[in-house]
N, C-alpha and C positions, 0 to 999 in steps of 0.2 A: 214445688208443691209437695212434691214427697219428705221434705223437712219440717214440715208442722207438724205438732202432735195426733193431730185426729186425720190426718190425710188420708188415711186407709178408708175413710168413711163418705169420702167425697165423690159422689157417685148420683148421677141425677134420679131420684125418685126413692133415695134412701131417707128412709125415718130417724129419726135420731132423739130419742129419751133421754131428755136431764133432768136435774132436780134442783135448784134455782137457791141458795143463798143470799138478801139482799139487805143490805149494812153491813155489806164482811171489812173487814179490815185491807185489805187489798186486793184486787181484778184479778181471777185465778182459777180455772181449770183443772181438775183431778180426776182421775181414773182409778175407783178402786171396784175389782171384783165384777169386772163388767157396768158399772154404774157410772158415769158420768155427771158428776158434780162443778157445778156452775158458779164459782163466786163473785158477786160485783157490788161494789161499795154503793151505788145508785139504791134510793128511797123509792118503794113500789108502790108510786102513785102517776098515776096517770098514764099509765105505760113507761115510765122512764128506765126502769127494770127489764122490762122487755126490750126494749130497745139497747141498753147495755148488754144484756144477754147476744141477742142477735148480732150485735157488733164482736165481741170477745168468742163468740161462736166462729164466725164466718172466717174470721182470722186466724184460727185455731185449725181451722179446716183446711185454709187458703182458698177461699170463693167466694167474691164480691159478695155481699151483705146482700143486695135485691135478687141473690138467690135462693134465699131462707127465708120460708112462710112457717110462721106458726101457726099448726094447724089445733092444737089443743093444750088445756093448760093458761087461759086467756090471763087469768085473776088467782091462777095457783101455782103452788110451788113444783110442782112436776109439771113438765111441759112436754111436747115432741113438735119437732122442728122438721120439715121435709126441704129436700132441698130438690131445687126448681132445675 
């Protein structure tokens, strides 16, 4: 778990603020400046985007995907993510 990029963040009842790119050119994670940037090729309709999110997040973390609720951010580009 401590080889993923955001592991330091993985901690049960931690918030975590991103900001959602969707039609990126490739599934990608970046860090600058304390901001976490969120990239997924997935079309934001339907939740498809969220759910790309959620998955590229969880992995990035290392914690099962059905530990990460999104708690705000439903239909926007900034979200936070709480993990369960």
């Amino acid at each position: 778990m401590a080889d993923t990029p955001l592991a330091h963040l993985a901690q049960s009842g931690t918030q975590i603020a991103v900001r959602v790119t969707p039609r990126a050119s490739r599934n990608r994670i970046t860090q600058d400046e304390g901001q976490i940037r969120v990239y997924v090729t997935t079309v934001p309709e339907d939740g498809k985007a969220n759910a790309a999110v959620q998955k590229l997040l969880a992995k990035a973390l290392g914690v099962p995907k059905s530990r990460l609720t999104l708690i705000r951010g439903q239909t926007a580009r900034d979200k936070t993510f709480v993990i369960d």
